[in-house]
N, C-alpha and C positions, 0 to 999 in steps of 0.2 A: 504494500500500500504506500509507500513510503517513497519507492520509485514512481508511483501512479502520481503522487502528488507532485513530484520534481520536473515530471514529465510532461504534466498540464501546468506549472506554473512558470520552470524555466524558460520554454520561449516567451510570454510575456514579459518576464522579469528581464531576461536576457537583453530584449527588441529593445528596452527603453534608454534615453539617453536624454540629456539636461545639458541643454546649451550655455545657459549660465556657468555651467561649472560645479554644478550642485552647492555644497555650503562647507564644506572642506568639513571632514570627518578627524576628532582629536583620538588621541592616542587610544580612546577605549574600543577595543575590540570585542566579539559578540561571536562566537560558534553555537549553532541550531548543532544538536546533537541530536541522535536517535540511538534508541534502544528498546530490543521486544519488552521489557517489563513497566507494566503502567502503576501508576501511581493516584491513591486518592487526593483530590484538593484537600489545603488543610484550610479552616473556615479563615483564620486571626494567624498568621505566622509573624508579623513585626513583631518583637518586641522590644521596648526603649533602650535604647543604648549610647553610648558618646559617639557612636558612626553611625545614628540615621536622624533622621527629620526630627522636628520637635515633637512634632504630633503621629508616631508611625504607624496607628491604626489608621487614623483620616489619609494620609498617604498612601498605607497599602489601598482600600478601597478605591483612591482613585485612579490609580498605578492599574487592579484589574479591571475598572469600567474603562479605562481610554483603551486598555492593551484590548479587551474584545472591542471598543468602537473601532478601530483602528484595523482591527481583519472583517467585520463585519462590514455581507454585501451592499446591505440598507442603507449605508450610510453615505454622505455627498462626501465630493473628491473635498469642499473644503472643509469641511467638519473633520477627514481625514489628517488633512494638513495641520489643523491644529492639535493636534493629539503626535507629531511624528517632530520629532528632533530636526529643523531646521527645512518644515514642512514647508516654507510659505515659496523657497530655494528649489523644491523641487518637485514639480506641479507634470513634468511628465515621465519623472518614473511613478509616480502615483496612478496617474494616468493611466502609463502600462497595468498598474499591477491591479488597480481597482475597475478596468475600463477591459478586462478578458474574460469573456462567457466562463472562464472555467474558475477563475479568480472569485466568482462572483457565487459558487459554491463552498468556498472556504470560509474559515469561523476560526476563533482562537479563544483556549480553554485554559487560564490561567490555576496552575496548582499550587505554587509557592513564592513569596517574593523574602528577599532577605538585601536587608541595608548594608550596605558597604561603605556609604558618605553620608552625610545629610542631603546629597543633592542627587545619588545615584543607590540603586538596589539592581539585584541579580535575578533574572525572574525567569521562572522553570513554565514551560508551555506545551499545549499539545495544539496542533492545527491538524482542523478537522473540515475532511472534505467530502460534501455532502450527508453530512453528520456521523459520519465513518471518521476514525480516529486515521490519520493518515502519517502523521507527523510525531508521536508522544515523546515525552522526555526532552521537549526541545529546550534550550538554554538561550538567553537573551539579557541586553538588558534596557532598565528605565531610566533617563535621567530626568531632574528637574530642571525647565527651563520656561523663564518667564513666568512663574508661580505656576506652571502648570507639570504634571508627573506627565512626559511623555515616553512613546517607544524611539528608544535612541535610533538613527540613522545606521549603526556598526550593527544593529539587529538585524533591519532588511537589509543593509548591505549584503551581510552574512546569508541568510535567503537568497538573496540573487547570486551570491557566489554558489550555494549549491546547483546551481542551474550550469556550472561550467565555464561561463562565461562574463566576470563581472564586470570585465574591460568597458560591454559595451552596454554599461548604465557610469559615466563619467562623476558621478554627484557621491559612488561610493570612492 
């Protein structure tokens, strides 16, 4: 399933490319991992520490609603962009990736988030395609930017580099 999802998502992801330049991606990197063994979401995994937000339950909460807005097909390309690490920079790999019949079966099923900074957490996912687990145990992460908890840029990046080809989405 896992290849089925790389295979409907890759050319999409692949095709897109950002003439701006995208928004230059910093040092944090993101591998989507798989693995056959699933995992239950745990309901509250923050807890307070000197490495995350001040408030890290209201955090975790909004870290899982943008991380599902953010693969969910329902949603407009700019609702998208606000919810995606230097969203507004790159309007057609979103494009690509929200703008393919097959993209537009995909959903993201957040199981764990854990803080690393006050302005960054590590967040454990599954992408599911057409409500089939297609992706589980994936690895990402969230940062904060602008008051808002988004899905960092090095995450899809990492997504379109599974596709083969990252070269030609410029913005990763």
């Amino acid at each position: 399933m896992t290849a089925a999802l790389l295979l409907l998502l890759g050319p999409a992801l692949a095709a897109c490319s950002d003439d701006d330049g995208g928004g230059g991606s910093d040092a944090r990197t993101s591998t989507p991992s798989a693995s056959t063994a699933t995992t239950e979401p745990t309901e509250t995994s923050a807890e307070p520490s000197g490495d995350g937000p001040a408030d890290p339950v209201a955090a975790e909460k909004e870290i899982r609603q943008n991380w599902v807005k953010f693969f969910d097909p329902a949603v407009s390309l700019d609702d998208k962009k606000a919810v995606l690490e230097n969203g507004d920079q790159l309007g057609l790999l979103l494009q690509a990736f929200s703008g393919d019949q097959r993209g537009g079966q995909v959903e993201a099923k957040v199981d764990d988030v854990k803080f690393t900074s006050p302005t960054a957490a590590n967040v454990n996912y599954a992408l599911l395609l057409d409500g089939a687990t297609a992706l589980p145990n994936a690895s990402g992460t969230a940062v904060e930017q602008g008051g808002t908890w988004k899905v960092s840029l090095s995450t899809l990046c990492a997504l379109v580099g599974l596709s083969g080809d990252a070269t030609a989405a410029p913005g990763c």
